[in-house]
N, CA, C and O of each residue as an XYZ file, in Angstrom:
208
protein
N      28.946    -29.477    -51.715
C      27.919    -30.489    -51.718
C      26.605    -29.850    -52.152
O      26.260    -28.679    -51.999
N      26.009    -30.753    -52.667
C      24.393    -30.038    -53.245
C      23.433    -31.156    -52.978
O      23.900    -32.232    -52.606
N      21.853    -30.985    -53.163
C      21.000    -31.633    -53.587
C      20.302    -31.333    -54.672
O      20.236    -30.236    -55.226
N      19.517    -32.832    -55.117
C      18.834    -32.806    -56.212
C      17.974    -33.264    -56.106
O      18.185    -34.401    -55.684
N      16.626    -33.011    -56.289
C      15.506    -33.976    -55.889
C      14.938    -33.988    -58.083
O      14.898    -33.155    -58.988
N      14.535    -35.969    -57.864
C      14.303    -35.855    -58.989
C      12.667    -36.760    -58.821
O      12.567    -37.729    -58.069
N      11.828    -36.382    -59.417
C      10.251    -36.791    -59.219
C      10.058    -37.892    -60.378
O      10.004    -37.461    -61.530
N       9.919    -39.660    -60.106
C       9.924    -40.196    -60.694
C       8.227    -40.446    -60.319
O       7.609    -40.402    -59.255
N       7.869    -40.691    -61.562
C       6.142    -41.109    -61.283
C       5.536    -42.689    -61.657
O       4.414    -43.066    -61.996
N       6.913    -43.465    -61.414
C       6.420    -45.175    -61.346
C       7.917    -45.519    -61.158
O       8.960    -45.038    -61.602
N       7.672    -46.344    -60.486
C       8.535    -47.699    -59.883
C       9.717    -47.862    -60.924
O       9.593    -48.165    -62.110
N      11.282    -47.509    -60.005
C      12.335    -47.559    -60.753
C      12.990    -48.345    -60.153
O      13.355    -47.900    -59.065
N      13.442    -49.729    -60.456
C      14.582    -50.386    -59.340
C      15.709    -49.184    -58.940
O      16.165    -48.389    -59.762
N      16.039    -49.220    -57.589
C      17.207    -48.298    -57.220
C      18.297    -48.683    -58.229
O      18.799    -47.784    -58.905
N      18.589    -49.599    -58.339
C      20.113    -49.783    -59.188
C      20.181    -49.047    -60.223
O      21.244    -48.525    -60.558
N      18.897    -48.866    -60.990
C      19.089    -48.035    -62.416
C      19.094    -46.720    -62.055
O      19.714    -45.884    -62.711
N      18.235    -46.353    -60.718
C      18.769    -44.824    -60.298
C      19.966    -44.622    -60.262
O      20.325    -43.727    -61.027
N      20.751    -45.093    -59.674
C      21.833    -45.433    -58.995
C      22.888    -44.909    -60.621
O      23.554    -43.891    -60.805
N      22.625    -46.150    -61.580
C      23.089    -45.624    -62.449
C      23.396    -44.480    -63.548
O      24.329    -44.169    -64.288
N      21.536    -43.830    -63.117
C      21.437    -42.793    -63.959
C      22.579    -41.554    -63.221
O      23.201    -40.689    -63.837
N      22.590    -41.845    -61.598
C      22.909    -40.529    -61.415
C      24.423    -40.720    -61.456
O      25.185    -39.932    -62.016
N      24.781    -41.783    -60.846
C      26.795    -41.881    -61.704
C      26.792    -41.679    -62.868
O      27.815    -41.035    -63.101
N      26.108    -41.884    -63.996
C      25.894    -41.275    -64.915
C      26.592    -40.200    -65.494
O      27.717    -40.017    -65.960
N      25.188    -39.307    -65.249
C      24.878    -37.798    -64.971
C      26.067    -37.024    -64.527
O      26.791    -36.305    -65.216
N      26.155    -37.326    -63.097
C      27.087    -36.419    -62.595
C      28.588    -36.793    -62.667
O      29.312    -36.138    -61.917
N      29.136    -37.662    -63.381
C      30.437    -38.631    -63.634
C      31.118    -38.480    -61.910
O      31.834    -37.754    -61.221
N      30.233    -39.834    -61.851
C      30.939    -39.877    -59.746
C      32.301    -40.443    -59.765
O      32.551    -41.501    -60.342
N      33.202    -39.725    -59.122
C      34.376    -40.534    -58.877
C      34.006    -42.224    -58.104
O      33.196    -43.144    -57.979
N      34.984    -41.823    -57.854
C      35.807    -43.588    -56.581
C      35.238    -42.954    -55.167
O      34.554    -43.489    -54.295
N      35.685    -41.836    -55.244
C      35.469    -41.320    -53.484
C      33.908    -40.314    -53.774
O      33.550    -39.548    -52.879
N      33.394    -40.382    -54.588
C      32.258    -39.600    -53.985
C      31.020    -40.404    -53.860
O      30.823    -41.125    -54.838
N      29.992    -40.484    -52.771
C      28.436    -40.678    -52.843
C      27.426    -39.954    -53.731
O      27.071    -38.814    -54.031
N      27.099    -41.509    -54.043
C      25.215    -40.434    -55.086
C      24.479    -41.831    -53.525
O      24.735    -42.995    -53.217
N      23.516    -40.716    -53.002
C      22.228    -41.405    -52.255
C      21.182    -41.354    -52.580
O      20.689    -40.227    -52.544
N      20.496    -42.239    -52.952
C      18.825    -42.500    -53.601
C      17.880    -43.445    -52.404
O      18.034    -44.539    -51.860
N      16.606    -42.105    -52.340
C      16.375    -42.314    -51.069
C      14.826    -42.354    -51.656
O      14.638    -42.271    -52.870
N      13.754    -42.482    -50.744
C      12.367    -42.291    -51.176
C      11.694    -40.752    -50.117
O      12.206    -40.470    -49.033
N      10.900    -40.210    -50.526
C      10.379    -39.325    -49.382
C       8.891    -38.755    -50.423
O       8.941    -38.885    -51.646
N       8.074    -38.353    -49.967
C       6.827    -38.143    -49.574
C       6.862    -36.429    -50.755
O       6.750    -35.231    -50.497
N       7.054    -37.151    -51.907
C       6.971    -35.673    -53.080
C       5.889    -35.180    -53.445
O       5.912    -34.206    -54.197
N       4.595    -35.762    -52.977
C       3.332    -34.516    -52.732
C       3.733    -33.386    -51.617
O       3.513    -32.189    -51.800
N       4.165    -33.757    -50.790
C       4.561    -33.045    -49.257
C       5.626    -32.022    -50.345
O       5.331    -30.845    -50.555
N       6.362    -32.409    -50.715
C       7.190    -31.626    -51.017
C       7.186    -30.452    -52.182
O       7.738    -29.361    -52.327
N       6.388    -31.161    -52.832
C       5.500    -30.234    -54.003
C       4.605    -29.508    -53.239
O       4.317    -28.579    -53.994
N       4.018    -29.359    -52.268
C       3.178    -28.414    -51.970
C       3.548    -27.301    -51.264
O       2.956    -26.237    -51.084
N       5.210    -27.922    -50.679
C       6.141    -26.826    -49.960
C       6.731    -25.901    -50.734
O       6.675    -24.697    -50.486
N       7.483    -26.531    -51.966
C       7.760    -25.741    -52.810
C       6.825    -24.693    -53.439
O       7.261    -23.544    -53.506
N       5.394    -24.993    -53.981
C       4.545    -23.963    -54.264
C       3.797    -23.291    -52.687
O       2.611    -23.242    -52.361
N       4.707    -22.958    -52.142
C       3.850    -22.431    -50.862
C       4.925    -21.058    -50.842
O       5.597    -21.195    -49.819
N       5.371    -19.734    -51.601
C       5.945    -18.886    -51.164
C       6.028    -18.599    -49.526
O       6.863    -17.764    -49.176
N       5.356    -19.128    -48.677
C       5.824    -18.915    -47.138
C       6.486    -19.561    -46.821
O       6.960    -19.294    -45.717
N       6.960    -20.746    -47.464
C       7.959    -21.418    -47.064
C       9.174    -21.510    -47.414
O       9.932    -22.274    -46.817
C-alpha cells in the first residue's frame, strides 16, 4: 500500500478525481483509490521543515 498526495489549486468535482486516479494507477475490481481534502499549506510547510 502507498500514498500519494496530489496539490490541486481550484475546485475539482471528486468524480473526475476519482477518475483521474483509476486512471493513472489502472485500479482493479478489488482495489480502493480515496480522495479526501486536508489542509496542504499545513502540509507544505511540514514537508519543507527538515525537523520533521
Amino acid at each position: 500500500m502507498f500514498s500519494t498526495y496530489i496539490y490541486v489549486d481550484r475546485a475539482v468535482p471528486d468524480g473526475r478525481l476519482m477518475s483521474a486516479f483509476t486512471l493513472s494507477f489502472d485500479v482493479e475490481n478489488d482495489q480502493v483509490v480515496v480522495v479526501g481534502e486536508d489542509d496542504y499549506d499545513a502540509l507544505g510547510d511540514a514537508w519543507d521543515d527538515p525537523g520533521i
